[in-house]
C-alpha atoms as one frame of an Amber mdcrd trajectory, in Angstrom:
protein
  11.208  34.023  34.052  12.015  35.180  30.479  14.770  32.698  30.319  12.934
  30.095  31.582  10.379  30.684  28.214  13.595  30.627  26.293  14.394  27.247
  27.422  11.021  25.654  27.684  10.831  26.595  23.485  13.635  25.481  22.663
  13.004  22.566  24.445   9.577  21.789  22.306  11.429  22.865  19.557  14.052
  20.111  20.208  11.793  17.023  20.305   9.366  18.486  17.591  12.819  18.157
  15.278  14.114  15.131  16.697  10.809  13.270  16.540  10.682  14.596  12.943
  13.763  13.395  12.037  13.697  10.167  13.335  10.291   9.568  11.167  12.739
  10.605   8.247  14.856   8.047   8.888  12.230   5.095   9.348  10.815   6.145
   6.106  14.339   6.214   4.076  14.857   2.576   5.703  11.389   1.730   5.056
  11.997   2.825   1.159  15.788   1.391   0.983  13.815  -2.000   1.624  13.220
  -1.880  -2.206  15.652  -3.076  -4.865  17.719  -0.375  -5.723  17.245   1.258
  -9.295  19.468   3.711 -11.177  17.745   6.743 -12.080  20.251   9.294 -13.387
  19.331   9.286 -17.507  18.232  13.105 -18.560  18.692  15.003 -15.273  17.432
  18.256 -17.058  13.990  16.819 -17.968  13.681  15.441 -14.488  14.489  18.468
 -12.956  11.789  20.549 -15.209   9.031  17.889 -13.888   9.804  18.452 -10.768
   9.489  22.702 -10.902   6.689  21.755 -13.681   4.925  19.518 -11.554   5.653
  19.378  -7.923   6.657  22.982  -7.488   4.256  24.295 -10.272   1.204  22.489
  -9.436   0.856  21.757 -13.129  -1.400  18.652 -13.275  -3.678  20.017 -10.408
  -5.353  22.261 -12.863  -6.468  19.787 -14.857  -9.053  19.987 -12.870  -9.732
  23.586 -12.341 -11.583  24.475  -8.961 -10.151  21.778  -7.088  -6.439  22.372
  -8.608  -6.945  26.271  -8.243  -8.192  25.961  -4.583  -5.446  23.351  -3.642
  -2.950  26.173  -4.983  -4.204  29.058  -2.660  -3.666  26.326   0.057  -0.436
  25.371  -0.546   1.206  28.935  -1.765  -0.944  30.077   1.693   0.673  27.574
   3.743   4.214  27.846   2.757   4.418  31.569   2.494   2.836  32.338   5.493
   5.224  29.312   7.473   7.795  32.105   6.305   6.724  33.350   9.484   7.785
  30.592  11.388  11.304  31.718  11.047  10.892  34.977  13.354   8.569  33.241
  15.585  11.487  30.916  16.175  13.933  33.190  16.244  11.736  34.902  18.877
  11.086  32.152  20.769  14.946  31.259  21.122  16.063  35.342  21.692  13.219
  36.560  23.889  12.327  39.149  21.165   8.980  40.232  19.613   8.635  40.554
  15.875  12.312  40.797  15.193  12.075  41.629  11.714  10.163  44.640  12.331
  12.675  46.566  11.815  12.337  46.179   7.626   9.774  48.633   7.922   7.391
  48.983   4.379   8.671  45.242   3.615   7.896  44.121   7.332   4.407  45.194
   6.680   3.635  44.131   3.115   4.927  41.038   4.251   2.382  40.515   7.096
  -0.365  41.850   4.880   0.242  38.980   2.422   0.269  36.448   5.058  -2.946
  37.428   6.316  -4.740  37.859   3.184  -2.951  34.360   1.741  -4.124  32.994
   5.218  -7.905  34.164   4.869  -7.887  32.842   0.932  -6.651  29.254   3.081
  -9.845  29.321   5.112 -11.716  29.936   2.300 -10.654  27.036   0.630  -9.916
  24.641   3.145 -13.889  24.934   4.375 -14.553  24.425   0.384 -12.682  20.855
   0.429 -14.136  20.226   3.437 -18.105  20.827   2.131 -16.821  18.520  -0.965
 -16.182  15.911   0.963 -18.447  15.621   3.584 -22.026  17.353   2.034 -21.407
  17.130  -1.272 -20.051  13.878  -0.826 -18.091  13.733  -3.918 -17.710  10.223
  -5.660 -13.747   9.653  -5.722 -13.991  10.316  -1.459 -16.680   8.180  -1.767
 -14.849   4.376  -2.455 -14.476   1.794  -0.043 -10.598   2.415   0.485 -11.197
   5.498   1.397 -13.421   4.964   4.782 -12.197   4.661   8.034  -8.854   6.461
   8.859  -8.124   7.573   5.244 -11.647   9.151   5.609 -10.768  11.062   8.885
  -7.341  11.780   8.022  -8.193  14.229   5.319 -10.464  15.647   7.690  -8.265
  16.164  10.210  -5.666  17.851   7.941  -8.353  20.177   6.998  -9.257  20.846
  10.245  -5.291  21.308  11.352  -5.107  24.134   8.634  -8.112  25.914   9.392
  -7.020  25.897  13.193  -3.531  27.176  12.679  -5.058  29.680  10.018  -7.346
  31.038  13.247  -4.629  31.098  15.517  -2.028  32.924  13.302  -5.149  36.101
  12.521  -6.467  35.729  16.556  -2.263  36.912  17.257  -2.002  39.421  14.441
  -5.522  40.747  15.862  -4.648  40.594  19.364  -0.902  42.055  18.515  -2.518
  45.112  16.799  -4.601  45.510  19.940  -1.918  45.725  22.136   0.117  48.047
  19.933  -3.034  50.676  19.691  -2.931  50.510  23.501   0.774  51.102  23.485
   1.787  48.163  25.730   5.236  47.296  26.172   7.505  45.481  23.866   4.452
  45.685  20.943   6.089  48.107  18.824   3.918  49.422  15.919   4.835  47.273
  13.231   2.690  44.965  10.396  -0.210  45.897   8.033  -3.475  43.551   9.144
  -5.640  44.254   6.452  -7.810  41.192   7.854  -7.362  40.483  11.634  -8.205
  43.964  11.888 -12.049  43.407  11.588 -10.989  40.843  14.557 -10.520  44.377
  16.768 -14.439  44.445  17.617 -14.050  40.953  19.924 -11.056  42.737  22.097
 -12.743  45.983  23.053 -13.155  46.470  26.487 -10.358  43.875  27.416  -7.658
  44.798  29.421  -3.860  45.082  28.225  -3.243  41.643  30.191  -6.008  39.604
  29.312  -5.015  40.751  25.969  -1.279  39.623  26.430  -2.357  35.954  27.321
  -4.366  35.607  24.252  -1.908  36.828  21.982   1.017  34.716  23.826  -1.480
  31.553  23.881  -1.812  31.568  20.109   1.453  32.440  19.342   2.599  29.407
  21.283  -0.610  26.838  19.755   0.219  28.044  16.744   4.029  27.025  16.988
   3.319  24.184  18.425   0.553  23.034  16.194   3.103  23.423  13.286   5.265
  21.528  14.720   2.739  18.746  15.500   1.545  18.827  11.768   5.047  18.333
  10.709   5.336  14.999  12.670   1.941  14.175  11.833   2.452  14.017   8.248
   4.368  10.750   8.083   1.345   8.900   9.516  -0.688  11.026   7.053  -1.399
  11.700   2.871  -0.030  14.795   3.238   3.207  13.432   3.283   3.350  14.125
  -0.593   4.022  17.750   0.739   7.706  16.389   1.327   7.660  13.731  -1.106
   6.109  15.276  -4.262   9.709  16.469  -5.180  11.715  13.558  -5.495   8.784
  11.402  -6.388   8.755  13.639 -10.019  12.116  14.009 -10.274  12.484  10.168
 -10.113   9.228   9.664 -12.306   9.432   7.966 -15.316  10.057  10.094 -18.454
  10.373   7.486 -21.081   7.276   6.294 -23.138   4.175   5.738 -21.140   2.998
   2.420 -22.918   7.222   0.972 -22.718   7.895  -1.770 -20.584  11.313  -2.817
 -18.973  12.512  -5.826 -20.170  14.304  -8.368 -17.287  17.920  -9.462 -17.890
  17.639 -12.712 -16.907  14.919 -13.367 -19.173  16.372 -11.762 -22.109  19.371
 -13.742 -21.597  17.430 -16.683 -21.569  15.846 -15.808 -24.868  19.572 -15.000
 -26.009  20.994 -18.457 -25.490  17.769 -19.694 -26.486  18.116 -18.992 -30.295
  21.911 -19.256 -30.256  22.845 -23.227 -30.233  26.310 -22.064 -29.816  25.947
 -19.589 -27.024  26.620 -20.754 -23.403  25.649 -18.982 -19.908  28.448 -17.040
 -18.427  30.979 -19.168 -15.996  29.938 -17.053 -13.368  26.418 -16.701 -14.019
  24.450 -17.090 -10.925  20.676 -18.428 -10.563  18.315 -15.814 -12.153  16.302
 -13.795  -9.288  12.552 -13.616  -8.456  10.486 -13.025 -11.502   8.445 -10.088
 -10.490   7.204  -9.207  -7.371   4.851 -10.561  -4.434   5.417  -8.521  -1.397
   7.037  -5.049  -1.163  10.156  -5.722  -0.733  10.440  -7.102  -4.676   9.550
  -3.859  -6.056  11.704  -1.175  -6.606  12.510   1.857  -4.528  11.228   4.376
  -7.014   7.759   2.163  -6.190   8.082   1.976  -2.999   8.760   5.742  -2.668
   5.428   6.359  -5.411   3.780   4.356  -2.985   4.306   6.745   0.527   4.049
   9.755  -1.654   0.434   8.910  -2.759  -1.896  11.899  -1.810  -4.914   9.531
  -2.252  -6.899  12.321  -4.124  -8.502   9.458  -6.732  -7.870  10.744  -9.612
  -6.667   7.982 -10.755  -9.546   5.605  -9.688 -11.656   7.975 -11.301 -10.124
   7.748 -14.843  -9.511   4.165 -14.711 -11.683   2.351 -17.462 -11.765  -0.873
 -15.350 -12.991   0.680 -12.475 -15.859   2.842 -14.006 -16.566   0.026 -15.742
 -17.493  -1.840 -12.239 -14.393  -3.749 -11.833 -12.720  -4.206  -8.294  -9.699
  -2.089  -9.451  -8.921   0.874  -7.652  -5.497   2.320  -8.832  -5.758   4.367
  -5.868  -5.831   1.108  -3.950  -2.972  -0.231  -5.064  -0.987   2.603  -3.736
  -2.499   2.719  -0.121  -2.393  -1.038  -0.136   1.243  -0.933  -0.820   1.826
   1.745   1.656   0.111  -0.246   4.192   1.750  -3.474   3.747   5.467  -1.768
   3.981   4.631  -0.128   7.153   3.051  -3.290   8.692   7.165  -4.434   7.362
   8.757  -1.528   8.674   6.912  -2.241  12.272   7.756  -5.832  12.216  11.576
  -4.623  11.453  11.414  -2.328  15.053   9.897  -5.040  17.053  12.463  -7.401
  15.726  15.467  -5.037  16.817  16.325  -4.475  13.110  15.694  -7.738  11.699
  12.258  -8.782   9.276  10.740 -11.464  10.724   8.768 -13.677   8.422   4.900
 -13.048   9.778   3.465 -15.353   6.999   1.831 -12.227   4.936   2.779 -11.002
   1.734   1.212  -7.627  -0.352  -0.075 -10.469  -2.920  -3.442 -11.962  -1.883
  -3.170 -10.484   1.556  -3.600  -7.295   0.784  -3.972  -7.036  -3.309  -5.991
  -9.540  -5.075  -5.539 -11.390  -8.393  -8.604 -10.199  -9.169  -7.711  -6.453
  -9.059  -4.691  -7.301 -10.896  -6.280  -9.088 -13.885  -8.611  -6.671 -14.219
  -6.415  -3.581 -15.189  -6.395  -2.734 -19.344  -3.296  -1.495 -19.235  -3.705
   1.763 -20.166  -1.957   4.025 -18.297  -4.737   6.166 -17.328  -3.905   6.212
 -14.425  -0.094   7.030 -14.616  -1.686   9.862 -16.594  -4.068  11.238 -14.059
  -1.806  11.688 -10.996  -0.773  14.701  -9.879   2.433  13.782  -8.802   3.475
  11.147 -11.273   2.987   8.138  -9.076   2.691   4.745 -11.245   0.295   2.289
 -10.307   0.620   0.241 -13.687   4.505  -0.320 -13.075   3.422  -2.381  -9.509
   0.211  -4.049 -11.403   2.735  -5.191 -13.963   5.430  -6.630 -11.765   2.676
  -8.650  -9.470   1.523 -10.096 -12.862   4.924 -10.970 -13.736   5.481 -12.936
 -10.718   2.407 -14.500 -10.997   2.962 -15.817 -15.051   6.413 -16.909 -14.452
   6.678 -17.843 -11.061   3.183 -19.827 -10.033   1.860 -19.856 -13.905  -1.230
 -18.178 -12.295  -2.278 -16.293 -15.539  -5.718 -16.729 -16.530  -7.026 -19.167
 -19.052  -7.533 -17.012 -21.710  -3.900 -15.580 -21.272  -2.518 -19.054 -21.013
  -4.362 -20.033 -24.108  -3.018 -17.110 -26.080   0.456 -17.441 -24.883   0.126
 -21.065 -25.931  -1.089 -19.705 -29.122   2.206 -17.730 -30.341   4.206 -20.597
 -28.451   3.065 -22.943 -31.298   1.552 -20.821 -34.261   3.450 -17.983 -33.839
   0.097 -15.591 -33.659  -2.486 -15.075 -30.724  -5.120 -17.061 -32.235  -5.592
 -20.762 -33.132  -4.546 -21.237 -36.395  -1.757 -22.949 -37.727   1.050 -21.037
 -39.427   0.533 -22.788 -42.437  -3.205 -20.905 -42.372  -2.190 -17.663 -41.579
  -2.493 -15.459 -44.842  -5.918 -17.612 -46.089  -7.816 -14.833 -45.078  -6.358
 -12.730 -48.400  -8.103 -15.485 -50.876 -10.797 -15.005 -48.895 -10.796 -11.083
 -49.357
């Protein structure tokens, strides 16, 4: 029979892993379906953003209660999925609380995951009054009803479930050692589940095994279902946060890159002697319309979006009643590259053209024109995600591929076409305004 448990959990444990990796792998694909970028200037800067940021939860404190309450959540969550590793090793070897045998450390160890596990609680059912009774405004926006809306419930309600489960086995463990039942040696310090004791007296030794050997396998098992469950969820920035700041950009906020084609346009442009390269091919898209165009640092910004709002909520063209929602942006791009990714499995590995691009079909002009620019945005997130850079590019393809800007762009651009200066005066007129001073 023992055996039999041996096999059946590493059986789950099998398919939780294999399912998990295989969602790896659509997501690299789904990324790699971006134009490749090289992103290997100062490695020791990006490497400090990502301890700074990712690791060190620096920008979440901007925002004090929600950046200090995030942090009990996820030092709570990783520590105590330390665990995990002799629940596994349990599971596989048929043993109980392998590690007992570190003694002092074994229980010091336990104690911290149960007090880092109540502090979880605590501030998982905080989150979860801020966004459904207090009804805070950045949970509040129209992107964020529907499945958004219920996914960051139902993370919140994963944690707080696992969280019970873990203390109902510590409590039910220490239970079973007081009684002196075999194979629950006296080991761990419960400084918490302890007060659990009072809902076990009068239970017998195995009524009390099948609770503790229920929640010991939910709680497994529910780890391993939030695991695959994040890459249908926000919470994949868990994963992603890392790479997404090491490949963040680190240059000037405000500095924009400059295309090749274009500036060796301008190049032969102002040289009458210069000609295009014999091998010179046809200069690519200008910009970008559907996700594909963009690059895979964007693309990658784009899954690892924890849609938290900051960014919405600093955005001057948003308070300001605009339709732009930075935030937006992000989902919307996330959106349309999985509805791309799906079309790529039902095709057998091959896009098929389904008449839709992320331009007008799922972003409008109008949220595009009505961004300032400022980076406010770029500034706000938490895990240096760049909205701007994919505003930017859709504008791009809209000036120089359909000539789509608005009037008053097109006017100005006409403007220092002809007079050299944004407004309509001719060169000749320029410096009046000093007689005039």
């Amino acid at each position: 029979m023992e055996y039999i448990t041996n096999i059946a959990f590493a059986l789950i444990l099998l398919v939780g892993i294999v399912f998990f990796a295989r969602n790896v792998k659509k997501l690299i694909r789904n990324i790699k379906l971006g134009k490749e970028v090289v992103v290997n200037d100062n490695k020791p800067q990006r490497w400090k953003n990502m301890f700074r940021i990712a690791l060190g939860q620096t920008k979440m404190v901007v925002r004090p209660i929600p950046g200090i309450l995030h942090i009990l959540v996820y030092v709570g969550f990783i520590v105590i999925n330390l665990e995990v590793l002799e629940i596994i090793l349990d599971g596989l070897l048929g043993t109980h609380r392998l590690f007992a045998g570190l003694g002092v450390v074994y229980n010091v160890l336990i104690a911290s995951f149960e007090i880092l596990a109540f502090l979880v609680i605590v501030a998982v059912i905080i989150f979860w009054i801020r966004r459904n009774i207090i009804k805070i405004k950045r949970f509040m926006s129209p992107e964020m009803k529907g499945w958004p809306k219920n996914d960051g419930n139902m993370i919140l309600y994963i944690e707080l479930v696992l969280m019970c489960l873990f203390l109902t086995m510590n409590a039910s463990d220490f239970q079973l050692q007081q009684m002196g039942a075999a194979h629950y040696v006296q080991a761990g310090s419960f400084p918490i589940s302890q007060f659990l004791i009072p809902l076990f007296d009068g239970m017998s030794v195995p009524t009390l095994i099948i609770i503790e050997r229920s929640a010991w396998w939910m709680h497994i098992v529910g780890i391993l279902f939030f695991l695959n469950y994040l890459y249908y969820s926000k919470h994949l920035h868990i994963l992603l946060a890392f790479p997404n700041t090491y490949f963040g950009k680190i240059g000037p906020k405000g500095k924009f890159n400059n295309l090749d084609a274009v500036t060796q346009e301008v190049k032969l442009m102002m040289d009458p002697y210069a000609a295009p390269a014999e091998d010179a091919g046809e200069p690519g898209k200008f910009g970008a319309s559907d996700v594909a165009d963009l690059s895979r640092v964007q693309l990658l910004n784009a899954y690892t979006c924890t849609e938290c709002g900051r960014c919405t909520s600093e955005c001057p063209a948003n308070i300001t009643g605009k339709k732009l929602s930075p935030r937006k942006i992000m989902m919307d791009t996330r959106d349309r590259l999985e509805e791309v990714g799906k079309n790529i499995d039902a095709n057998k590995g091959n896009f098929v053209d389904d008449g839709k691009q992320l331009l007008d079909d799922y972003i409008t002009r109008e949220e595009l024109w009505a961004c300032t620019s400022c980076n406010a945005c770029t500034e706000a997130c938490p895990v240096s995600i760049d909205p701007l850079s994919i505003i930017m590019d859709m504008r791009q393809y809209l000036v120089m591929e359909q000539s789509a800007a608005p009037s008053d762009l097109n006017n100005m651009m006409g403007n220092i076409e002809n007079n050299g200066a944004p407004w309509p005066f001719n060169q000749m007129d320029r410096l009046n305004w000093k007689d005039e001073a």
